[in-house]
N, CA, C and O atoms as a Maestro MAE file, in Angstrom:
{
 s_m_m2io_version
 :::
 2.0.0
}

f_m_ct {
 s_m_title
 :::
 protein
 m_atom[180] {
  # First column is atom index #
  i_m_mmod_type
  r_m_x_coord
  r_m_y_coord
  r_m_z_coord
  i_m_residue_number
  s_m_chain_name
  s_m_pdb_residue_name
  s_m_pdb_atom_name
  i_m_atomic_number
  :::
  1 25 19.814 -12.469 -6.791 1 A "UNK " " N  " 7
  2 3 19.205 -11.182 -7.156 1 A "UNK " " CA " 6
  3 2 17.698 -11.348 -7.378 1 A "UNK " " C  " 6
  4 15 16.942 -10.519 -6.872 1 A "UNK " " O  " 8
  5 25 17.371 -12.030 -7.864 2 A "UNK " " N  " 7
  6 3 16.260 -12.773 -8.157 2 A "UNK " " CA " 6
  7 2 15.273 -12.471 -6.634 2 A "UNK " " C  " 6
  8 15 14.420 -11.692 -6.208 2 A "UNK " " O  " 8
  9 25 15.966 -13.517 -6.266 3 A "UNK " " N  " 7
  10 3 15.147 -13.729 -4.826 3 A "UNK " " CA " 6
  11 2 14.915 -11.812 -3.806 3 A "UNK " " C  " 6
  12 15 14.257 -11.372 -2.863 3 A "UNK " " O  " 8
  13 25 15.715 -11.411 -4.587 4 A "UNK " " N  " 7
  14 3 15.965 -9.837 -3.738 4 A "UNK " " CA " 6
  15 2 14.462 -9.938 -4.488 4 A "UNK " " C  " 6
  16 15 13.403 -10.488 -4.189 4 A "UNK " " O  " 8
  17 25 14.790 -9.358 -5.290 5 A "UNK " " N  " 7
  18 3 13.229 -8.380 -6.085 5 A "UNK " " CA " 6
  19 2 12.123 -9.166 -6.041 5 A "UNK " " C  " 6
  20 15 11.071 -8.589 -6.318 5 A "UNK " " O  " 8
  21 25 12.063 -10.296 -5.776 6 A "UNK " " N  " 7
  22 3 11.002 -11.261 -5.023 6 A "UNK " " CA " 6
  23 2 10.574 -10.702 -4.071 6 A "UNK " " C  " 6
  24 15 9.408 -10.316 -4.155 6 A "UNK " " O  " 8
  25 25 11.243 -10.468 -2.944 7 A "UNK " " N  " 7
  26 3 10.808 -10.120 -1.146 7 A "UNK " " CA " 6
  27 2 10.546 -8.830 -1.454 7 A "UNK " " C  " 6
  28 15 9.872 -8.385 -0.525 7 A "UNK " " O  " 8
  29 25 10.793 -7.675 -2.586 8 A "UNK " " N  " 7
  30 3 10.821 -6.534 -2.133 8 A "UNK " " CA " 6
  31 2 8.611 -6.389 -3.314 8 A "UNK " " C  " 6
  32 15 7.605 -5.692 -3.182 8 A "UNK " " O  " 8
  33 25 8.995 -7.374 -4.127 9 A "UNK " " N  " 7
  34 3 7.303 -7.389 -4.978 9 A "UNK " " CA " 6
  35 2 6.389 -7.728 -3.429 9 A "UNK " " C  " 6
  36 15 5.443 -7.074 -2.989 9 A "UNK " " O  " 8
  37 25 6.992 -8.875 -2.863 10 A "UNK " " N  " 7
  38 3 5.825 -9.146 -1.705 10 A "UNK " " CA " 6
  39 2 5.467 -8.169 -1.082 10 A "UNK " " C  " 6
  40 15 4.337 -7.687 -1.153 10 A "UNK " " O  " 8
  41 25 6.416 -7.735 -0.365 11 A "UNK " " N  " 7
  42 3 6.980 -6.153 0.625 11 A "UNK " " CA " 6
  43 2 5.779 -5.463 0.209 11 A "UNK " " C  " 6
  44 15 4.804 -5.500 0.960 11 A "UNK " " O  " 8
  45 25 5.717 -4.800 -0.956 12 A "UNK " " N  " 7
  46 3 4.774 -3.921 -1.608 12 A "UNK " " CA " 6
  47 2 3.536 -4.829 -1.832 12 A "UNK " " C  " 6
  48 15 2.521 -4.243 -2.210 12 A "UNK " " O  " 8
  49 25 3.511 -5.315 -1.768 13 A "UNK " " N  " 7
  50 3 2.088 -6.356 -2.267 13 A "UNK " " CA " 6
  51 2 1.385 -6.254 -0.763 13 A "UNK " " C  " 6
  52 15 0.249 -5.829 -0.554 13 A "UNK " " O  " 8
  53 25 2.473 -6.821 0.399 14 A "UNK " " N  " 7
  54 3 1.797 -6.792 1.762 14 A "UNK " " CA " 6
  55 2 1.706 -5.156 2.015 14 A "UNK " " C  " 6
  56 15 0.519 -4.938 2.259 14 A "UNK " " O  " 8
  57 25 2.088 -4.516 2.040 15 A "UNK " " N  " 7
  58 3 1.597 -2.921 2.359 15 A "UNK " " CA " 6
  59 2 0.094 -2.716 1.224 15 A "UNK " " C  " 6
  60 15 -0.994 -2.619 1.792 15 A "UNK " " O  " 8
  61 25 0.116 -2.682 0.218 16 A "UNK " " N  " 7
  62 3 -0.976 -2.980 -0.645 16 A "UNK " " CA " 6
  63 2 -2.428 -3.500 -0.151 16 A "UNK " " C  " 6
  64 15 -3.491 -2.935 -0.404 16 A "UNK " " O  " 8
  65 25 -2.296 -4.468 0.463 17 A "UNK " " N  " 7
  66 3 -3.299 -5.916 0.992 17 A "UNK " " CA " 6
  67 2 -3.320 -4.822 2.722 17 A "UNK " " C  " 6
  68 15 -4.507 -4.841 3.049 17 A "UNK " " O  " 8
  69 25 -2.906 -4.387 3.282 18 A "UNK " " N  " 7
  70 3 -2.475 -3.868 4.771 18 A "UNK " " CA " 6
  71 2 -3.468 -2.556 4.216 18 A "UNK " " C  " 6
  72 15 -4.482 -2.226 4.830 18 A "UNK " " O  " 8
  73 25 -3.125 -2.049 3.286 19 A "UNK " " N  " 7
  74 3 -4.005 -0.746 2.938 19 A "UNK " " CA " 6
  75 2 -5.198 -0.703 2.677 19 A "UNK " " C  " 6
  76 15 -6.025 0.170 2.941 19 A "UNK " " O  " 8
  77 25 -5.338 -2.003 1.959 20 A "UNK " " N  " 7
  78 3 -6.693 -1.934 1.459 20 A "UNK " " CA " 6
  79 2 -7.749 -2.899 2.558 20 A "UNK " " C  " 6
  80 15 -8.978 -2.936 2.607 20 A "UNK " " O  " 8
  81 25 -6.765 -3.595 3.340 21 A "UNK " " N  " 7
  82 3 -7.693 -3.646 4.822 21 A "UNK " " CA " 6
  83 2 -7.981 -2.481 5.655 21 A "UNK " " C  " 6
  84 15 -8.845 -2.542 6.530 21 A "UNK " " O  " 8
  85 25 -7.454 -1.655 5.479 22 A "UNK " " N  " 7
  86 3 -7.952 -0.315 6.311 22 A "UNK " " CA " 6
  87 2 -8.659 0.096 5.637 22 A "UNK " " C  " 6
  88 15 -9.657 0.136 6.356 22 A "UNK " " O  " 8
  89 25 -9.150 0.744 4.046 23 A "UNK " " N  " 7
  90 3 -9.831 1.392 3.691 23 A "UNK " " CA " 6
  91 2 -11.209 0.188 4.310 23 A "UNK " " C  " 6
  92 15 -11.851 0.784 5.175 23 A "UNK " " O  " 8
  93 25 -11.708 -1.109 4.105 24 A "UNK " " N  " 7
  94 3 -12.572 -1.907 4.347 24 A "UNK " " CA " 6
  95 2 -12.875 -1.349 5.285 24 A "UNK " " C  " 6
  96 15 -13.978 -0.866 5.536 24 A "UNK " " O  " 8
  97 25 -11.463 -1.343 6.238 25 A "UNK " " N  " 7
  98 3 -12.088 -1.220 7.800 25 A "UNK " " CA " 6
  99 2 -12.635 0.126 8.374 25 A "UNK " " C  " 6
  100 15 -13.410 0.194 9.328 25 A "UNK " " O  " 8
  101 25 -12.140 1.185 7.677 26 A "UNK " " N  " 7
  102 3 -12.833 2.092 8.322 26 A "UNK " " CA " 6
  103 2 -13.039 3.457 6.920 26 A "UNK " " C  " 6
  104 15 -12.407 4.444 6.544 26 A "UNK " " O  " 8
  105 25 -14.183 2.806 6.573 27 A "UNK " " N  " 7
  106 3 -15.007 3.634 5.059 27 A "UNK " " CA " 6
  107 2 -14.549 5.098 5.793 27 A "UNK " " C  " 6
  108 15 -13.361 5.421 5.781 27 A "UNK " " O  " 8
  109 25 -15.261 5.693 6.236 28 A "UNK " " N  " 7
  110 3 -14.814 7.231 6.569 28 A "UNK " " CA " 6
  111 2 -13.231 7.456 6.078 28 A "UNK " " C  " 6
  112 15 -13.119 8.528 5.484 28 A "UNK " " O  " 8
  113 25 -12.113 6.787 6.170 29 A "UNK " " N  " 7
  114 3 -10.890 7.386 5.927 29 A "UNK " " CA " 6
  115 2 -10.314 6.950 4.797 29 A "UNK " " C  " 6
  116 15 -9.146 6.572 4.707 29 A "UNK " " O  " 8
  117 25 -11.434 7.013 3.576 30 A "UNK " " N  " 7
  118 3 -11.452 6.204 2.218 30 A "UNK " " CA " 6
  119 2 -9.997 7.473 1.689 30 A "UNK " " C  " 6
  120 15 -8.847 7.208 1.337 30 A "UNK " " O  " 8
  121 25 -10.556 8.567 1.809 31 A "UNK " " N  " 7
  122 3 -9.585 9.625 1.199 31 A "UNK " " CA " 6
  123 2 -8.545 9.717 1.980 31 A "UNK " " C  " 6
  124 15 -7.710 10.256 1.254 31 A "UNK " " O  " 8
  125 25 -8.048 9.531 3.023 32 A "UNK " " N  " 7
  126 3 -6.863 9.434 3.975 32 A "UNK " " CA " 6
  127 2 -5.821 8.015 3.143 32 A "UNK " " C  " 6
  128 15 -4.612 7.866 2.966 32 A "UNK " " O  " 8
  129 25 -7.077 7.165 2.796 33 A "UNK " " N  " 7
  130 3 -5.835 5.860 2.658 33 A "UNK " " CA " 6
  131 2 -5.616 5.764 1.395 33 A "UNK " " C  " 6
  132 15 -4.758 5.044 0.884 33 A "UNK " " O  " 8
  133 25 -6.600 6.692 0.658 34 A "UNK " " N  " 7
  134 3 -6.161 6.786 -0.786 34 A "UNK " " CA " 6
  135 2 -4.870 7.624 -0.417 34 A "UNK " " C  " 6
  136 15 -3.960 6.868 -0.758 34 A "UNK " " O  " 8
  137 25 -4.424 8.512 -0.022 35 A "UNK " " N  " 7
  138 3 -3.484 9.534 -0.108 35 A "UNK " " CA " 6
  139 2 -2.631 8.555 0.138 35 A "UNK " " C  " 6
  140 15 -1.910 8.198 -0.794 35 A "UNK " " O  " 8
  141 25 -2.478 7.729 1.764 36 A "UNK " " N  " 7
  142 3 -1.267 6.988 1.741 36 A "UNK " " CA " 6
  143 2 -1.346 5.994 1.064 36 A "UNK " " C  " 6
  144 15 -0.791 5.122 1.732 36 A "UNK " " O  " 8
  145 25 -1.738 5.512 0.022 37 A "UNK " " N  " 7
  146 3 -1.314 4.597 -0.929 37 A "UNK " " CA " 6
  147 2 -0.682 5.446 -2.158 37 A "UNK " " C  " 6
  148 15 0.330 5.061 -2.744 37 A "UNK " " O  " 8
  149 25 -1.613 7.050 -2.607 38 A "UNK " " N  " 7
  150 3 -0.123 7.438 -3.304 38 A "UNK " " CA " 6
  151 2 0.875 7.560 -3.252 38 A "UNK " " C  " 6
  152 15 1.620 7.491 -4.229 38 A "UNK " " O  " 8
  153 25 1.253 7.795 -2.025 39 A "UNK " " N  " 7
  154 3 2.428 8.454 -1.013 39 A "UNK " " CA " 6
  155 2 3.154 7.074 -1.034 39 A "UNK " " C  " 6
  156 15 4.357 7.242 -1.237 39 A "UNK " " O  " 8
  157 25 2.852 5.923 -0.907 40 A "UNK " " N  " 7
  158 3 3.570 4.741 -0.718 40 A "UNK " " CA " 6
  159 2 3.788 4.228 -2.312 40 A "UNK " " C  " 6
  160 15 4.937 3.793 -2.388 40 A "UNK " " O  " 8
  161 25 3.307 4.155 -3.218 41 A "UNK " " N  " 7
  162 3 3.911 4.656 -4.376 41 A "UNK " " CA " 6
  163 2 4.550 5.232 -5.455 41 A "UNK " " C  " 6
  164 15 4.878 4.814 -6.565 41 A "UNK " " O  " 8
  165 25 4.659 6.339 -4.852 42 A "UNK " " N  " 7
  166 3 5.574 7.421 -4.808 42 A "UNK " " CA " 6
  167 2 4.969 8.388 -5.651 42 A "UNK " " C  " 6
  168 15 5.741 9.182 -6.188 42 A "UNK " " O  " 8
  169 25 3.369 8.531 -5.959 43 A "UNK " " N  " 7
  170 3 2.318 9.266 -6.850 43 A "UNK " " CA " 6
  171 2 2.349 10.634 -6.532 43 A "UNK " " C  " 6
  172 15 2.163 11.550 -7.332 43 A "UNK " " O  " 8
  173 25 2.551 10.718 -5.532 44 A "UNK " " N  " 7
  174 3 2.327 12.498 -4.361 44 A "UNK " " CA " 6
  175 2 3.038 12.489 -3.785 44 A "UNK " " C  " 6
  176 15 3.443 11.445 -3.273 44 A "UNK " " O  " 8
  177 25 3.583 13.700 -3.559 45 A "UNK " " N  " 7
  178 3 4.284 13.790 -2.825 45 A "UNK " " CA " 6
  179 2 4.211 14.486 -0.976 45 A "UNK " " C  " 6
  180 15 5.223 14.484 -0.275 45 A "UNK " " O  " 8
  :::
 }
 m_bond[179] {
  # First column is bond index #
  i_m_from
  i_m_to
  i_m_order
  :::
  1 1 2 1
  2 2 3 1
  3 3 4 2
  4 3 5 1
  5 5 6 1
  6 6 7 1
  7 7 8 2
  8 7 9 1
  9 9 10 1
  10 10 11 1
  11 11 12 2
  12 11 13 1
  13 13 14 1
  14 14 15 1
  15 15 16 2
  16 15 17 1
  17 17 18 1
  18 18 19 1
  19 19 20 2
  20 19 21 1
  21 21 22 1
  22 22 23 1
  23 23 24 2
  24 23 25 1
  25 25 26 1
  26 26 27 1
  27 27 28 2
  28 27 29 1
  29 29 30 1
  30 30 31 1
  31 31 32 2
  32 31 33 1
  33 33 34 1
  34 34 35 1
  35 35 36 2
  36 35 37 1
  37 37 38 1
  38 38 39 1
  39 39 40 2
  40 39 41 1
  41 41 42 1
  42 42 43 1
  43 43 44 2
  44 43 45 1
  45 45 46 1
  46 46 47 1
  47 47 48 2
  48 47 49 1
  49 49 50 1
  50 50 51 1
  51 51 52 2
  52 51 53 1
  53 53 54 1
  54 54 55 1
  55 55 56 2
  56 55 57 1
  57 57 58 1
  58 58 59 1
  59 59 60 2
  60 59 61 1
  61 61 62 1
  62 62 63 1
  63 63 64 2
  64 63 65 1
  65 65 66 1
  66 66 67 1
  67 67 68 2
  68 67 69 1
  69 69 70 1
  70 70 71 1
  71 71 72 2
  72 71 73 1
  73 73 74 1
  74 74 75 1
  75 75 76 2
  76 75 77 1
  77 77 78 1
  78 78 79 1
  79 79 80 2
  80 79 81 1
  81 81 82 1
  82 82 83 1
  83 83 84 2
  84 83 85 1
  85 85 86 1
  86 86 87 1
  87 87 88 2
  88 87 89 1
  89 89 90 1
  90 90 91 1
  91 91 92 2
  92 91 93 1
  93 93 94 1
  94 94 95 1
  95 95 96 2
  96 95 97 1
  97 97 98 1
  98 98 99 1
  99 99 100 2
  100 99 101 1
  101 101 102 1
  102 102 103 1
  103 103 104 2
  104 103 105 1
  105 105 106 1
  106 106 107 1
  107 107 108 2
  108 107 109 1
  109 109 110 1
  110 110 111 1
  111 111 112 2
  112 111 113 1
  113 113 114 1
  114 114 115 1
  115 115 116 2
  116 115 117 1
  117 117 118 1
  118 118 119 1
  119 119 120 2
  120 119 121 1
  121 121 122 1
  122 122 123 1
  123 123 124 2
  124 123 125 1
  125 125 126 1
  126 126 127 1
  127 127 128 2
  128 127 129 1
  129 129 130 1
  130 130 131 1
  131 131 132 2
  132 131 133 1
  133 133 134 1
  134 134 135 1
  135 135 136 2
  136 135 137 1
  137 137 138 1
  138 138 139 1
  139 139 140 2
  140 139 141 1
  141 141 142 1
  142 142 143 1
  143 143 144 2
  144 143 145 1
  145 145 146 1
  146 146 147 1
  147 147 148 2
  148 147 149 1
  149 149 150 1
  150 150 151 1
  151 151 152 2
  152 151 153 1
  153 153 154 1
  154 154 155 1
  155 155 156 2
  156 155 157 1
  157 157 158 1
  158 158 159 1
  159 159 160 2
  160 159 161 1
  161 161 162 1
  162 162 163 1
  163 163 164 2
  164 163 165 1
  165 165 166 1
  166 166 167 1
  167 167 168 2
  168 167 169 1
  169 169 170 1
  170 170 171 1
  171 171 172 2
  172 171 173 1
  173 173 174 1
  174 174 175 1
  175 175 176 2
  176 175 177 1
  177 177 178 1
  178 178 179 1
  179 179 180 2
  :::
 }
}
């Protein structure tokens, strides 16, 4: 069980790290990737 909720912290950690290379990568869609990082948090719906 352990090891479950391990892969699923990374899981979210790599979408996290994946997101916040896009905001780097393309400043203009700072407010686009803010949204999908609420949305992938479950902040907004």
């Amino acid at each position: 069980m352990r090891g479950w909720r391990a892969a699923r912290v990374y899981g979210q950690l790599a979408i996290f790290v994946g997101a916040t290379i896009n905001i780097i990568s393309y400043p203009m869609d700072i407010q686009e990737a803010t949204d999908d990082l609420l949305f992938m948090f479950g902040l907004k719906q």
